[in-house]
C-alpha positions in Angstrom: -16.0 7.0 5.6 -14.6 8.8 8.6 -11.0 10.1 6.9 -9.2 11.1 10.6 -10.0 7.4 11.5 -9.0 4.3 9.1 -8.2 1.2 8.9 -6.3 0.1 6.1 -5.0 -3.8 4.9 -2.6 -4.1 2.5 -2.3 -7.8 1.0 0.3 -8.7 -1.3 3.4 -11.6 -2.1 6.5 -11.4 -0.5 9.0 -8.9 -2.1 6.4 -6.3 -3.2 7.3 -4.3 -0.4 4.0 -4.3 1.4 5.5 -3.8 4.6 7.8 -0.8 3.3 4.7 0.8 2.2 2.9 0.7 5.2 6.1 1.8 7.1 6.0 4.7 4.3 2.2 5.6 4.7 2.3 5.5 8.8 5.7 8.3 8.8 3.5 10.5 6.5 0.6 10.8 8.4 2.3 11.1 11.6 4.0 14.0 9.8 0.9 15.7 9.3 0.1 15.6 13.1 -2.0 12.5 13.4 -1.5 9.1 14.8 -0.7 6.0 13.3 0.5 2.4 13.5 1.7 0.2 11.9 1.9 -4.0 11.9 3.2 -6.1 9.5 2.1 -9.7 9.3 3.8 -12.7 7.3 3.8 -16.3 8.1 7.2 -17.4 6.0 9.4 -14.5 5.6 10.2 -15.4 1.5 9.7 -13.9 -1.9 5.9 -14.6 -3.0 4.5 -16.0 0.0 1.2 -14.1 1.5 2.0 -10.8 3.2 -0.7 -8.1 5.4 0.6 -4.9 6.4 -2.0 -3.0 8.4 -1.7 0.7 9.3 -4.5 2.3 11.5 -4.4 6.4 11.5 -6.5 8.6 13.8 -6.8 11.7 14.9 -6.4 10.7 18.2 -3.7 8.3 20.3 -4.0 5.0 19.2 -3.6 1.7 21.3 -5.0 -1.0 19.6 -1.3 -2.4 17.6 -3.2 -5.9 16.6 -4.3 -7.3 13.1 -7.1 -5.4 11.3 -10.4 -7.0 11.0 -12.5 -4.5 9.8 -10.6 -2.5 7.4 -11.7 0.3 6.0 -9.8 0.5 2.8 -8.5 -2.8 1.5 -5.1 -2.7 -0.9 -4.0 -5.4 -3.0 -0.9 -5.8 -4.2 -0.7 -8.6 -6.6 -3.4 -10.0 -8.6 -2.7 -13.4 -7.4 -4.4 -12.4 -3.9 -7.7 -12.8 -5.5 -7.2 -15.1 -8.3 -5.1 -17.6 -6.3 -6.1 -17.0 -2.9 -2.7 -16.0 -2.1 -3.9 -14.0 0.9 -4.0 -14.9 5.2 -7.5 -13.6 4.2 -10.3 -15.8 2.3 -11.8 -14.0 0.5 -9.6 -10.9 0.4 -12.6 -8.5 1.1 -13.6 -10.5 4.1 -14.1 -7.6 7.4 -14.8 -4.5 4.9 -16.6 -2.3 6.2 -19.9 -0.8 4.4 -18.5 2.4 2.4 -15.1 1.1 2.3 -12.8 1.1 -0.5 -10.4 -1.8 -2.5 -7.9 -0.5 -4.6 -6.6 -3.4 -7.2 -3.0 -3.6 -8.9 -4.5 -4.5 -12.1 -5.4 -2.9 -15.3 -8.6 -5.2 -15.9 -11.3 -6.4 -13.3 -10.5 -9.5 -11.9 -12.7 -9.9 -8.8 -15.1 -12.6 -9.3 -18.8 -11.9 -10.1 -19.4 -13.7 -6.6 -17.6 -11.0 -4.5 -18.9 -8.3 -6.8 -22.2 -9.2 -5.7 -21.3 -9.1 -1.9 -19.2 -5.7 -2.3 -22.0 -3.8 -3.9 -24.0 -5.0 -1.6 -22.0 -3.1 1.2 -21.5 0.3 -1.2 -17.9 -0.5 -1.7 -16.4 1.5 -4.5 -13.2 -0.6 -6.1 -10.2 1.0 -8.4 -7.9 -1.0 -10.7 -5.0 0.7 -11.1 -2.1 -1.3 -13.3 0.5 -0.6 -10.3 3.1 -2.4 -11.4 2.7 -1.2 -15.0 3.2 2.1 -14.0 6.1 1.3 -11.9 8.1 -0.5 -14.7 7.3 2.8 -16.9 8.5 5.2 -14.8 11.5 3.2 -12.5 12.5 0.8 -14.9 11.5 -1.8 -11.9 8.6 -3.9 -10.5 10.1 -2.9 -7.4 8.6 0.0 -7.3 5.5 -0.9 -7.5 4.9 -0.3 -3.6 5.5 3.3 -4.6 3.2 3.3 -7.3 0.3 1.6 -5.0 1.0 4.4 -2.5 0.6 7.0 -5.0 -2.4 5.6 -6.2 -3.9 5.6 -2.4 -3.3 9.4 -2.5 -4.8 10.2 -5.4 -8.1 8.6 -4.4 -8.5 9.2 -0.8 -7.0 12.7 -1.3 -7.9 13.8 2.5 -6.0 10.8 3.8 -2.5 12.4 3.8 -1.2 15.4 1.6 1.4 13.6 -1.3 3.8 15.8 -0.4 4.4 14.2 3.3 4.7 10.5 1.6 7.3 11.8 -1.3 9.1 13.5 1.9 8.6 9.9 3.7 9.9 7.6 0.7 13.0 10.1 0.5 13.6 9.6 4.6 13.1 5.6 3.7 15.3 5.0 1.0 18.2 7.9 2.1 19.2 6.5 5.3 17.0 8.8 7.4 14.6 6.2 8.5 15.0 5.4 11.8 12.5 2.5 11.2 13.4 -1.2 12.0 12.7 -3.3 8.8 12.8 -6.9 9.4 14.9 -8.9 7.3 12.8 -9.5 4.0 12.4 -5.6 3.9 16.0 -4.5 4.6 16.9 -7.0 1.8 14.0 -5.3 -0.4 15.6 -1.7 0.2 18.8 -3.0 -1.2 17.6 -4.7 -3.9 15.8 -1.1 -5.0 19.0 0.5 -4.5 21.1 -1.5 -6.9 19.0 -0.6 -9.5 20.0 3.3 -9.2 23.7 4.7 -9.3 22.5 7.0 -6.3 19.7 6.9 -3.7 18.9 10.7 -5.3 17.9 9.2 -8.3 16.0 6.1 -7.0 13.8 8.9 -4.9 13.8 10.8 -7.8 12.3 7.8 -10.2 10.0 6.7 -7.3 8.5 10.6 -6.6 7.5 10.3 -10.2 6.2 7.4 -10.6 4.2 8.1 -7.4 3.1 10.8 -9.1 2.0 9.3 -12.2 -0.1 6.7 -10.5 -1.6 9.9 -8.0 -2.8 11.1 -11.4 -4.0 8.3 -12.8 -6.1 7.4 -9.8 -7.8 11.2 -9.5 -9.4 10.2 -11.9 -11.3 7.1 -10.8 
């Protein structure tokens, strides 16, 4: 897998915060001097309804800003896109490329025996990671478990971006700094994470850490 070019699709459910990750992910790459960009995609704009965030990093300018086909690294969110189908993509893996990488928010396996088949057959290497586990542990909230998926992402594509530049990008996010233009589902989201913390210090705080903690527990996959 070519690391200064990538193609990532993140699938999740409405109110996980997909499309703040992806928003997160494409500011800390750009801070390490590549490109990026990023597109969210959403039919319905509610709580638990499909959501695809793709964000497309290179070392070079990029001008392609439409969906991802052909991802290289496939994130998924909630469980629910591959036991329910809950996804704008059937099945969830459909477009990975050979080498590529899915990273599951679950602490069991759950892809079927089917897909399993397919995705050895292209040398994909899959990581469950209990995302949301973590992100209960260490916030106190499910909220968080965008944070905790991004964490994860670092700490098995390690030359992807330095964890450093996404803690520094999460703080810009939830401080004000941002001068990104969420849509209204994800401005909602950011408030609804703030409420939970008496200050926006300590919600960046709980969110560096449990980033961390899922970075650590993904090394080692």
């Amino acid at each position: 897998m070519n690391r200064n070019n990538l193609d990532i699709r993140m699938a999740g459910l409405g109110g996980q915060g997909v499309v703040t990750a992806a928003h997160i992910l494409g500011t800390a790459v750009v801070a390490t001097g590549k490109y990026a960009v990023v597109n969210p995609f959403f039919g319905a704009e509610k709580r638990l309804a499909p959501t695809e965030s793709y964000v497309r990093i290179s070392s070079e300018k990029i001008y392609d800003r439409g969906e991802i086909l052909y991802p290289n690294i496939i994130m998924v969110f909630a469980p629910q896109v591959i036991t329910q189908g809950k996804s704008h993509t059937i099945p969830f893996w459909t477009g990975l490329k050979k080498d590529g990488l899915i990273i599951v928010n679950s602490a069991d396996p759950i892809i079927p025996e089917r897909d399993k088949k397919a995705l050895d057959e292209l040398n994909v290497k899959i990581v469950y990671v209990p995302a949301t586990k973590l992100a209960i542990e260490f916030t106190g909230t499910d909220l968080a478990t965008n944070m905790t998926m991004l964490g994860a992402l670092c700490g098995v594509e390690r030359q992807l971006v330095d964890l450093e530049s996404v803690m520094v990008a999460v703080e810009e996010r939830f401080s004000g700094k941002s001068k990104i233009i969420a849509s209204g589902t994800s401005a909602a989201l950011d408030e609804a994470v703030r409420k939970k913390f008496e200050k926006a210090s300590e919600m960046v705080e709980k969110n560096r850490e449990a980033i961390n903690r899922a970075f650590e527990y993904a090394k080692g996959c």
